[in-house]
KEKOLMAR-634694 format. One record per residue (C-alpha): residue in one letter; x, y, z. Coordinates in steps of 0.5 Angstrom, whole numbers, padded with zeros to 4 digits, always signed. Layout:
N
aXYZ;...
// end
This chain:
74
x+0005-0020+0030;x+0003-0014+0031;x+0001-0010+0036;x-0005-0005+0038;x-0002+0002+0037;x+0004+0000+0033;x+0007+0005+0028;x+0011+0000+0024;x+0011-0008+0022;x+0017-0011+0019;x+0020-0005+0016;x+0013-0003+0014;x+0012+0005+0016;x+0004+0004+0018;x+0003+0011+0019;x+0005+0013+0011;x+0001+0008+0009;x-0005+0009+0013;x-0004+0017+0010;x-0004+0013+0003;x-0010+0009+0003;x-0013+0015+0006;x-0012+0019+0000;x-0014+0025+0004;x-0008+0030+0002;x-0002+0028-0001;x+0001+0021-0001;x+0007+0021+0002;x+0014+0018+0000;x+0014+0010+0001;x+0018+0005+0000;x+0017+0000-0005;x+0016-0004+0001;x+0011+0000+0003;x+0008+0001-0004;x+0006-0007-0005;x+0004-0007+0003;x-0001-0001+0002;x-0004-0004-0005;x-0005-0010-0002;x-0009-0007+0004;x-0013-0002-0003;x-0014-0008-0006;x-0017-0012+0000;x-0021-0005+0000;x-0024-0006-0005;x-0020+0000-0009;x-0019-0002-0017;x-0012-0003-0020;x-0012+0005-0024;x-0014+0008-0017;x-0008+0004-0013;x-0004+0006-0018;x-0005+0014-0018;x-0005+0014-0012;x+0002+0011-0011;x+0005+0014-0016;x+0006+0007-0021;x+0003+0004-0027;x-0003-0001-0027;x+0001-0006-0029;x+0006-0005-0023;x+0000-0006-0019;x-0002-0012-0024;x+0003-0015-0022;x+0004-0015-0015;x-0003-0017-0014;x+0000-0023-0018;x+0005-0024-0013;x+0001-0023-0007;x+0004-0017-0005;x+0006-0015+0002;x+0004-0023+0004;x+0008-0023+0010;
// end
């Protein structure tokens, strides 16, 4: 459960990904963790897998197979 205000959620910086979704500036360092939290938010956005990619600095068949794997269900 998450709460209003809340900076982070299961280990998730929420902050770091909000930036990362943002694209404005850089992406700040994330997690493995935090990457596959924030490419299922871009996806849910509706961002394509080679944009969430470059934004977070992996390949598009790491975003592939997240996506594949629900990444960040939780």
């Amino acid at each position: 459960m998450m709460f209003p205000g809340s900076t982070w959620h299961r280990g998730i910086d929420l902050i770091a990904v909000e930036r990362a979704l943002s694209g404005r500036g850089p992406c700040p360092a994330l997690t493995e963790e935090e990457q596959k939290y924030a490419c299922r938010e871009m996806t849910e956005a509706g961002m394509s897998g080679s944009v969430i990619a470059q934004r977070l600095g992996v390949a598009d068949r790491t975003v592939t197979r997240w996506r594949e794997a629900g990444a960040g269900d939780s």
